[in-house]
PAZA-809032 format. One record per residue (C-alpha): z, x, y; residue in one letter. Coordinates in steps of 0.5 Angstrom, whole numbers, plus 500, padded with zeros to 3 digits. Example, Ala and Ser with C-alpha at 12.3 -4.5 7.8 and 13.67 -1.06 7.14 Angstrom:
<recs>
+-----+-----+-----+--------+
!   Z !   X !   Y ! kolvex !
+-----+-----+-----+--------+
! 516 ! 525 ! 491 !      A !
! 514 ! 527 ! 498 !      S !
+-----+-----+-----+--------+
</recs>
This chain:
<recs>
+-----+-----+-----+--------+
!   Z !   X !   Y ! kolvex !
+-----+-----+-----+--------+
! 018 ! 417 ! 832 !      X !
! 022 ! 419 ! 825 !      X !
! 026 ! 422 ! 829 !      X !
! 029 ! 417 ! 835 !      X !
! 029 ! 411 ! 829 !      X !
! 034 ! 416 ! 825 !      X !
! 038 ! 417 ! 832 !      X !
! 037 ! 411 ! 833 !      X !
! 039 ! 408 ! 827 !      X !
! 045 ! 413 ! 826 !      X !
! 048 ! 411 ! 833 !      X !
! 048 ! 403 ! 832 !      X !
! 051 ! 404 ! 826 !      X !
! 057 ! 408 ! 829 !      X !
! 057 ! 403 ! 834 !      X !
! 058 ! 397 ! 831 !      X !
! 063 ! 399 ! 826 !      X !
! 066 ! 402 ! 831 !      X !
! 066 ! 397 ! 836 !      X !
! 068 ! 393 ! 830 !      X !
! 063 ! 387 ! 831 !      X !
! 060 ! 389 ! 824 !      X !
! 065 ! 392 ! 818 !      X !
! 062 ! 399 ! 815 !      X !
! 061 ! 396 ! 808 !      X !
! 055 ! 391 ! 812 !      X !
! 054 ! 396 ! 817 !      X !
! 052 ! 400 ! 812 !      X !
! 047 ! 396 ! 808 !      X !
! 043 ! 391 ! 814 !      X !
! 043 ! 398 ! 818 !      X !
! 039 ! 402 ! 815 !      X !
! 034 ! 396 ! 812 !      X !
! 033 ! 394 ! 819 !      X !
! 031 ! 400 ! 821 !      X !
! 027 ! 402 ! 815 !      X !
! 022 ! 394 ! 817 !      X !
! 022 ! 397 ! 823 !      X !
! 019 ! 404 ! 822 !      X !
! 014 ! 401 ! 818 !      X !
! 017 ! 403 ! 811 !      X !
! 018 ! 396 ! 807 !      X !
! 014 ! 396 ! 800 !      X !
! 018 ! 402 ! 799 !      X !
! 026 ! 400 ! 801 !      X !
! 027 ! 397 ! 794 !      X !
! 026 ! 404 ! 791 !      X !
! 029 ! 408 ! 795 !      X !
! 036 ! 404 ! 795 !      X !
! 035 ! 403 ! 788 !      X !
! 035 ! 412 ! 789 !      X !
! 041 ! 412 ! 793 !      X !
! 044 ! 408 ! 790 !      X !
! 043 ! 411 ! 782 !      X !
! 046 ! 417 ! 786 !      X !
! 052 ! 415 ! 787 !      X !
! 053 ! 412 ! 781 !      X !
! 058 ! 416 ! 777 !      X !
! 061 ! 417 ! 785 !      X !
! 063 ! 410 ! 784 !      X !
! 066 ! 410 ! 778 !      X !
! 070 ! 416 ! 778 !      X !
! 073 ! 413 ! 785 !      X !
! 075 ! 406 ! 780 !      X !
! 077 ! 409 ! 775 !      X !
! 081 ! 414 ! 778 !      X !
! 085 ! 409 ! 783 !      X !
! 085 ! 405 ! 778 !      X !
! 089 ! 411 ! 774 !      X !
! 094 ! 413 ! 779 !      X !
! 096 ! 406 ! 781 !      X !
! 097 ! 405 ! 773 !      X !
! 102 ! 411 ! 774 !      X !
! 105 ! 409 ! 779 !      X !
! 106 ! 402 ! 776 !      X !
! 109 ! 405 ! 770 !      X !
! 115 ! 409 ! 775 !      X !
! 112 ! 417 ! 772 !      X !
! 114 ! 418 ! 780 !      X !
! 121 ! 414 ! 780 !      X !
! 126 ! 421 ! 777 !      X !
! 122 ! 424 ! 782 !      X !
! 123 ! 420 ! 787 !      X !
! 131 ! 419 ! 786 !      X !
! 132 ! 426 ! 784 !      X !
! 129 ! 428 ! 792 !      X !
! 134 ! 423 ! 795 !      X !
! 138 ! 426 ! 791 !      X !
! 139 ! 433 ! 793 !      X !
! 138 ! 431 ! 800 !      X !
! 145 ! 428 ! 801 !      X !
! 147 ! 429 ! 809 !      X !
! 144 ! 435 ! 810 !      X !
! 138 ! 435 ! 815 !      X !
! 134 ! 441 ! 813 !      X !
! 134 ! 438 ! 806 !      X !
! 133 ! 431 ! 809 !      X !
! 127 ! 433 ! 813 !      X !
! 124 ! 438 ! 807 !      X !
! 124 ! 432 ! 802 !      X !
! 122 ! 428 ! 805 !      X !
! 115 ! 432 ! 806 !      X !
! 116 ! 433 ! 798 !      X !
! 117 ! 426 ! 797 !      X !
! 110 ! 423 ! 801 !      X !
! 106 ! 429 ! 798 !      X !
! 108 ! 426 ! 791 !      X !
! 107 ! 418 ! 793 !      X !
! 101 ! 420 ! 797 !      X !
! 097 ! 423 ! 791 !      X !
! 095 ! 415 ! 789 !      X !
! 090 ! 416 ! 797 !      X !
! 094 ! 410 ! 799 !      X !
! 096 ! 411 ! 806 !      X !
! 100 ! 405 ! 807 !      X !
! 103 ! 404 ! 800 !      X !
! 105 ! 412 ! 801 !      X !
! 108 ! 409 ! 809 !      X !
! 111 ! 403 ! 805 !      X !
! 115 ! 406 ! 800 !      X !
! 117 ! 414 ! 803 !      X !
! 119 ! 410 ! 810 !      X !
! 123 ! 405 ! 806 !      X !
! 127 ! 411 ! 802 !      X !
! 128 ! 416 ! 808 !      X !
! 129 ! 411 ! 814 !      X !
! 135 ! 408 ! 811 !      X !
! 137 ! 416 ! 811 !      X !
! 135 ! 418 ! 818 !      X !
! 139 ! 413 ! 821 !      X !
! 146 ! 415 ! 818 !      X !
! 145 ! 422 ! 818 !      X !
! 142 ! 421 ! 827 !      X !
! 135 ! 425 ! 825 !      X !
! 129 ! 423 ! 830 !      X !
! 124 ! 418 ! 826 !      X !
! 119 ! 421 ! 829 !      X !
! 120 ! 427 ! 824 !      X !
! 119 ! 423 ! 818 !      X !
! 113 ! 419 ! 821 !      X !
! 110 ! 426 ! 822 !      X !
! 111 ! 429 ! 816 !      X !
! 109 ! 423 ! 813 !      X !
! 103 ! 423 ! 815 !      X !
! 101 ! 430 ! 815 !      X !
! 103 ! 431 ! 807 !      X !
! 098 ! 424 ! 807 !      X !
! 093 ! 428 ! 811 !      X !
! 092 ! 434 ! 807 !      X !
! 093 ! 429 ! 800 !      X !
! 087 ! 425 ! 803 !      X !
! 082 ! 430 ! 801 !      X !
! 083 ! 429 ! 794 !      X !
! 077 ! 426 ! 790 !      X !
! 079 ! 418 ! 791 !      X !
! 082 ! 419 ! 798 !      X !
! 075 ! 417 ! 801 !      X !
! 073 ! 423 ! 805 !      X !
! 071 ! 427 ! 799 !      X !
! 068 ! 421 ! 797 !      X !
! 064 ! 420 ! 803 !      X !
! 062 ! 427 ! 803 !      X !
! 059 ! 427 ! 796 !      X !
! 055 ! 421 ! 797 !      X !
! 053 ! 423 ! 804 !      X !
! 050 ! 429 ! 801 !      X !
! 048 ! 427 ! 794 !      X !
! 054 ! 433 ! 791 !      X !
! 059 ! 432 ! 786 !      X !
! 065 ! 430 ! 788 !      X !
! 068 ! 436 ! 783 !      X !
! 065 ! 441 ! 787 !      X !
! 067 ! 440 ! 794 !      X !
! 075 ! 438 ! 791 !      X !
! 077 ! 443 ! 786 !      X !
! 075 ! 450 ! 790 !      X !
! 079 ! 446 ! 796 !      X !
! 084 ! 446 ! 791 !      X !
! 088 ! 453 ! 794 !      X !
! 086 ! 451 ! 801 !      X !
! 090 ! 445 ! 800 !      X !
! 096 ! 449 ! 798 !      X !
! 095 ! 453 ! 804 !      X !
! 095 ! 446 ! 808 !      X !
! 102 ! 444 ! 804 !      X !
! 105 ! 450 ! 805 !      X !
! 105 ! 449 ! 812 !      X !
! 107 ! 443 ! 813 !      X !
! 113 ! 445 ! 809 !      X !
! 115 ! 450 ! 813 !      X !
! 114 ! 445 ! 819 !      X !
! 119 ! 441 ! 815 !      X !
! 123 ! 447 ! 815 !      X !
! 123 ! 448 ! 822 !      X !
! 125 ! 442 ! 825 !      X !
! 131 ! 441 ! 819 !      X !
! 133 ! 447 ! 822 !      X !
! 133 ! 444 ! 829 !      X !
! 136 ! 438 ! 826 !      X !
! 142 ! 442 ! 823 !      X !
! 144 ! 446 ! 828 !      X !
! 144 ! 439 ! 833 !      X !
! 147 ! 434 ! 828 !      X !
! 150 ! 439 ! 823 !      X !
! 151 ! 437 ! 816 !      X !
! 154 ! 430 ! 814 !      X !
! 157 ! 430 ! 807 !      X !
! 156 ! 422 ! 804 !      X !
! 160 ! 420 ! 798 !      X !
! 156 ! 420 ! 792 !      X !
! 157 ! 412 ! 792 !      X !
! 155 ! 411 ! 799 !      X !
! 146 ! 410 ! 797 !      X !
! 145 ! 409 ! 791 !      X !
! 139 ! 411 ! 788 !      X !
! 139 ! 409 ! 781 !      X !
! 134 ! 403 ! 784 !      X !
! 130 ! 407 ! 787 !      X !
! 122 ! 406 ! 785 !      X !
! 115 ! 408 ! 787 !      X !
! 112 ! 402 ! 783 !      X !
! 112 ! 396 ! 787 !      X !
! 111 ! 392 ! 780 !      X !
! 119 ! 392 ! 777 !      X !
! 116 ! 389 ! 771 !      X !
! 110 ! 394 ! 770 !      X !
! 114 ! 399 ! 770 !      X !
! 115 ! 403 ! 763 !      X !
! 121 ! 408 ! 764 !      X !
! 121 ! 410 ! 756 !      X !
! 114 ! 412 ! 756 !      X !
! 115 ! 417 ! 763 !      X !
! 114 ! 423 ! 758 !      X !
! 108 ! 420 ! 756 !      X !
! 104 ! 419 ! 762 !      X !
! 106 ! 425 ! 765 !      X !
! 104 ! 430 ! 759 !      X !
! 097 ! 425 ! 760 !      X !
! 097 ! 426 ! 768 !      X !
! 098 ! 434 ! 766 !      X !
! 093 ! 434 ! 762 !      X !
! 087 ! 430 ! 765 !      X !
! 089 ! 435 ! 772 !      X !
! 088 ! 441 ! 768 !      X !
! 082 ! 438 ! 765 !      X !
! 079 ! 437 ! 772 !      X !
! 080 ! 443 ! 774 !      X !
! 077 ! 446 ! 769 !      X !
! 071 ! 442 ! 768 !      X !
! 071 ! 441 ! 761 !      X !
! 068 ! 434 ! 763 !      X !
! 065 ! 430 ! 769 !      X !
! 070 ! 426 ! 774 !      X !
! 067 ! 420 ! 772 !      X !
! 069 ! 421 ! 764 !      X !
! 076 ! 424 ! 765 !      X !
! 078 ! 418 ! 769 !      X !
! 076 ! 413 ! 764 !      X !
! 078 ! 416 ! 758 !      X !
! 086 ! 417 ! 762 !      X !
! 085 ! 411 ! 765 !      X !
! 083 ! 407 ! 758 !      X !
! 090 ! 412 ! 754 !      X !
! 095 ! 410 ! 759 !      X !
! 092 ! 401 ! 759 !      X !
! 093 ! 402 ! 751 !      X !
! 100 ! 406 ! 751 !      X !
! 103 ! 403 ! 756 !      X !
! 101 ! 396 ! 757 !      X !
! 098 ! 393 ! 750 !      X !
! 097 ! 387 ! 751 !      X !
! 092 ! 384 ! 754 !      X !
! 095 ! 380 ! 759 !      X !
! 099 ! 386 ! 761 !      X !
! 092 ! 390 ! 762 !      X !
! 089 ! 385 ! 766 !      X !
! 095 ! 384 ! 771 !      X !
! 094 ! 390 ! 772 !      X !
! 087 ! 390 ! 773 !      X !
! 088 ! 384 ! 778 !      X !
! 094 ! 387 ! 782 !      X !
! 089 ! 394 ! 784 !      X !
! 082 ! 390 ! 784 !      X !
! 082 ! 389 ! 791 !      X !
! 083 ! 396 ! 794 !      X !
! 078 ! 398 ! 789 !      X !
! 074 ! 394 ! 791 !      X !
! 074 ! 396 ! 798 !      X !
! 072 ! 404 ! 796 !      X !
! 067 ! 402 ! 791 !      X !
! 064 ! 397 ! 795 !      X !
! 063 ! 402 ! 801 !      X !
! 060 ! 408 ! 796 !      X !
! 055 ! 403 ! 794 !      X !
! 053 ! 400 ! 801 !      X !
! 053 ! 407 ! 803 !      X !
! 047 ! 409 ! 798 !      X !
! 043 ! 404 ! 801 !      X !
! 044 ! 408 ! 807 !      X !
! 043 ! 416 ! 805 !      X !
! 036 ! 412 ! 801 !      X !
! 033 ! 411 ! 807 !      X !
! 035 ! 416 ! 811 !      X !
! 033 ! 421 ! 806 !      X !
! 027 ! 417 ! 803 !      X !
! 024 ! 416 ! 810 !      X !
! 024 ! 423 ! 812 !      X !
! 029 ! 421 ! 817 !      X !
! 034 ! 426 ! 815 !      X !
! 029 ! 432 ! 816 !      X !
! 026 ! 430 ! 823 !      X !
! 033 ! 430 ! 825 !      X !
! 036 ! 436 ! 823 !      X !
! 029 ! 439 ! 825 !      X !
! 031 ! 437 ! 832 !      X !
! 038 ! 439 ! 832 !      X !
! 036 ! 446 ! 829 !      X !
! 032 ! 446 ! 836 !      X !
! 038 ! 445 ! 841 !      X !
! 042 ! 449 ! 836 !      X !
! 042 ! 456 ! 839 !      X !
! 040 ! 461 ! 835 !      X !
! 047 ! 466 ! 835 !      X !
! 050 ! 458 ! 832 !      X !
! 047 ! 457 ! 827 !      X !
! 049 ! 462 ! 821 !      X !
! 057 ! 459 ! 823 !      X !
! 055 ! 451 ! 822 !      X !
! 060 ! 452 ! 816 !      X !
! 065 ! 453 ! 821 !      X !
! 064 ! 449 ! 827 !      X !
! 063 ! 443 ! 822 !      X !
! 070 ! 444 ! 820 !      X !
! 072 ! 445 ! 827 !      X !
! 069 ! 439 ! 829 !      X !
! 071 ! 434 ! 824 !      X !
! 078 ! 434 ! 827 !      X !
! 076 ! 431 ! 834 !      X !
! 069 ! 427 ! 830 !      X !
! 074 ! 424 ! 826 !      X !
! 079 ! 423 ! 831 !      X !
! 074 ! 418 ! 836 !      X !
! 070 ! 416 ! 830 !      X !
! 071 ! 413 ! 823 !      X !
! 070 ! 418 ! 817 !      X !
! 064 ! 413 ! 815 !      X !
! 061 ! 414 ! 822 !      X !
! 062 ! 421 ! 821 !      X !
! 060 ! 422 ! 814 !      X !
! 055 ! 418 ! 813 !      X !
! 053 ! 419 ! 820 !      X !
! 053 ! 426 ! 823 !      X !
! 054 ! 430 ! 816 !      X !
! 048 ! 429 ! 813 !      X !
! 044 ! 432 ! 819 !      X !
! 049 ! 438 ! 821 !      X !
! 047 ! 440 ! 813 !      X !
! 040 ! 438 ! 812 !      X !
! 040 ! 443 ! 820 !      X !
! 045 ! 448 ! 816 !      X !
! 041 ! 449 ! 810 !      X !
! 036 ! 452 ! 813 !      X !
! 041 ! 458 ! 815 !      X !
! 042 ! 458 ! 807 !      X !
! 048 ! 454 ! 807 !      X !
! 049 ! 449 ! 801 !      X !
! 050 ! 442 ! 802 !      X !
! 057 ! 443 ! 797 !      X !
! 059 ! 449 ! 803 !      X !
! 058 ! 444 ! 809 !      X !
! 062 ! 437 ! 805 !      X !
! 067 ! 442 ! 804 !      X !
! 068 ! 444 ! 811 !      X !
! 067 ! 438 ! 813 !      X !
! 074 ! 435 ! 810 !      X !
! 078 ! 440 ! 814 !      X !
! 079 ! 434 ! 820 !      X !
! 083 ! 430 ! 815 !      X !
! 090 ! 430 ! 817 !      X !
! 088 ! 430 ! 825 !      X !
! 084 ! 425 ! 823 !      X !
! 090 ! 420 ! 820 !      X !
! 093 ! 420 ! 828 !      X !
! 087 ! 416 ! 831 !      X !
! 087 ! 410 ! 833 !      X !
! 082 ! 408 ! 828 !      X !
! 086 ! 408 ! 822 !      X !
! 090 ! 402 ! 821 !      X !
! 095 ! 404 ! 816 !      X !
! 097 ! 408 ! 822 !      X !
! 100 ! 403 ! 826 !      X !
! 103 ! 401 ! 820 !      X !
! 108 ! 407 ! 820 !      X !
! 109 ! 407 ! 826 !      X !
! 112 ! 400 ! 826 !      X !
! 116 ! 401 ! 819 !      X !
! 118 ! 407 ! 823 !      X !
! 120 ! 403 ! 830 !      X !
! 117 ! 408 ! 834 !      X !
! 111 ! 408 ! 839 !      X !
! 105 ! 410 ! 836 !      X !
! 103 ! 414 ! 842 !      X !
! 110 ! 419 ! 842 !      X !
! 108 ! 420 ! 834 !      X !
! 101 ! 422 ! 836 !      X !
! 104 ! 427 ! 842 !      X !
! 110 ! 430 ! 837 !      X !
! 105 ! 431 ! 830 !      X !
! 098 ! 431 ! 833 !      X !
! 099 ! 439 ! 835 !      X !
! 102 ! 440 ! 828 !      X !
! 096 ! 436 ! 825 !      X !
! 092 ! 441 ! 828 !      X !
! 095 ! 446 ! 826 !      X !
! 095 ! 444 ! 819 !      X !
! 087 ! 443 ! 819 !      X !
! 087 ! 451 ! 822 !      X !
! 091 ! 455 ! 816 !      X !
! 087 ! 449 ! 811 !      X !
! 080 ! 452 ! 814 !      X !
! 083 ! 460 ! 816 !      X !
! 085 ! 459 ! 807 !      X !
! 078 ! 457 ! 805 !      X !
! 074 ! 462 ! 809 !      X !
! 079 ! 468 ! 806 !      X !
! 078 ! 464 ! 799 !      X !
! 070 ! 464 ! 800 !      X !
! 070 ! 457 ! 800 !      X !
! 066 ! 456 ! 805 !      X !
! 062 ! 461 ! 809 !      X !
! 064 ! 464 ! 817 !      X !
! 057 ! 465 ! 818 !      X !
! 051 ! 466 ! 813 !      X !
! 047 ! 472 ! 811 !      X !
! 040 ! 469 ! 811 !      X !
+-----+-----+-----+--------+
</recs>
């Protein structure tokens, strides 16, 4: 019984928001109260929602407050001279051009924002494509890969999603990915390289006078008056200093947040009008993650609380031939790219991942190890239909969604492969289990 109400609860979540006659903040909360009536579970809902969502707690506030800090910096224009200094030294160069523009929206795409990194990196590098010759669709498919692999970071929403799914901090899935990460980057900046090359060889070097762009106006912020060019120093030593901190460890991810969030508001920003605006001019996307971290909570309460979970792994582990299960780490990273691609990261996460893990630990797999895997997908998974910002690049872009999904989804892909072949050589996560 446990078992068909957890499948079935699972199916009909992915089916609403998927076929999107619900939104996944609802869905999340109705569904699994509904279920959890009709299993017979009603005087104990109230105390396992207020369970689940106590565990996700901190996930919440490290996501405010870490939105929050990355749009203040973005704001404030800490990314402005790097920004200029790329379309700087890309001039008419096509190698250079195809290079910095994957640097450029690795940079942008650190806030998680795809459709903000789309707006401002399509705005600068469009204008460049277009007098030099290069494809647009270049541009597009670097764009998008660099934000792929930047997704993965803690507030790009997958981590998040992976952490509250499976009850795990979001430290611990993110910084050991770190170097796998890297693995990613390097890749995508030799696809940059590559198609620059090609480029080069068709089109040439075109030399512009050093007046023809000017980039002395060129800002990431979308806020003209929040920006804070005399403090630059400042918030970038603050930004150094709270990475080195979260990779270290020295406190939790909510904490180091709030206090970087707190010094930035009070040094760049001391009046309390200003701070208020800037509160108000992010509210609504940290609303909409937040928001979703919470209702998720109510979800994963009455999955696990109901014993749902247990019932499902219990039935997965029976179809799982025995040969399969220790590699559940791996086929998890492999197939989070075509479960991400046919589905929401929300049906996915809060979906699929919990039974493939709870089925994973009895191989000896920890729950950490699975969440890990479990984000490889994600820059396959930002070409799929389902990903709105997506269409917004292809249309600042001016090309065809489905000419950009058949240039950059074999490069996705390949991305995704040298982030998993990096974190199985790292041992971030394990190709198969000893126990």
């Amino acid at each position: 019984m446990l078992t068909f109400l957890g499948f079935a609860m699972v199916i009909t979540f992915m089916f609403l928001i998927m076929t999107k006659r619900l939104s996944a903040l609802i869905a999340l909360i109705i569904i699994p109260i509904l279920f959890a009536l009709f299993g017979g579970f009603a005087p104990k809902i109230g105390p396992m929602m207020l369970e689940g969502i106590t565990k996700l707690a901190p996930t919440g506030v490290m996501l405010m407050f870490a939105i929050l800090y990355f749009a203040l910096m973005i704001d404030s224009g800490l990314f402005d001279p790097a920004v200029r200094k790329i379309l700087k030294l890309v001039k008419g160069d096509p190698l250079k051009v195809s290079v910095g523009t994957a640097v450029l929206a690795l940079v942008v795409s650190l806030d998680g924002d795809g459709a903000t990194t789309y707006m401002i990196c399509v705005a600068a590098m469009l204008p460049l494509y277009s007098r030099i010759g290069m494809s647009p669709r270049i541009m597009a498919g670097l764009i998008i890969l660099a934000g792929g692999v930047m997704n993965m970071t803690p507030w790009g929403g997958p981590t998040a999603r992976a952490a509250s799914a499976l009850h795990v901090d979001p430290s611990d899935i993110f910084v050991p990915m770190i170097p796998a990460m890297l693995a990613g980057v390097v890749a995508i900046l030799a696809i940059a390289y590559m198609y620059g090359k090609r480029e080069r060889a068709r089109l040439g070097e075109l030399h512009l006078a050093g007046d023809e762009i000017d980039h002395s106006e060129i800002s990431v912020s979308q806020f003209p008056d929040a920006r804070r060019p005399k403090l630059i120093w400042f918030n970038g030593a603050l930004t150094l200093v709270l990475m080195c901190t979260l990779i270290a460890g020295l406190l939790p991810l909510p904490v180091l947040f709030m206090v970087a969030f707190s010094i930035a508001m009070i040094v760049n920003y001391p009046c309390l009008q200003q701070q208020k605006d800037r509160v108000a001019a992010h509210a609504g996307s940290v609303l909409a993650v937040v928001g979703l971290i919470f209702a998720a909570g109510i979800f994963t309460g009455i999955l696990s609380g109901t014993g749902m979970v247990d019932a499902m792994s219990k039935s997965l582990l029976a179809v799982i031939p025995d040969f399969l299960g220790p590699y559940l780490a791996v086929i998890t990273a492999l197939v989070s790219m075509p479960f991400t691609f046919f589905m929401s990261n929300d049906a996915f996460y809060y979906g699929v991942l919990p039974v493939l893990a709870e089925a994973a630990s009895h191989y000896g797999i920890t729950a950490v190890e699975m969440a890990r895997a479990s984000i490889v997908g994600q820059p396959v998974h930002l070409l799929s239909p389902l990903v709105p910002s997506t269409y917004l690049l292809v249309a600042l872009a001016g090309i065809e969604f489905g000419d950009h999904q058949r240039f950059t989804l074999k490069w996705a892909v390949l991305v995704c492969l040298c982030i998993m072949f990096a974190a199985l050589l790292m041992g971030i996560f394990p190709l198969f289990s000893t126990l």
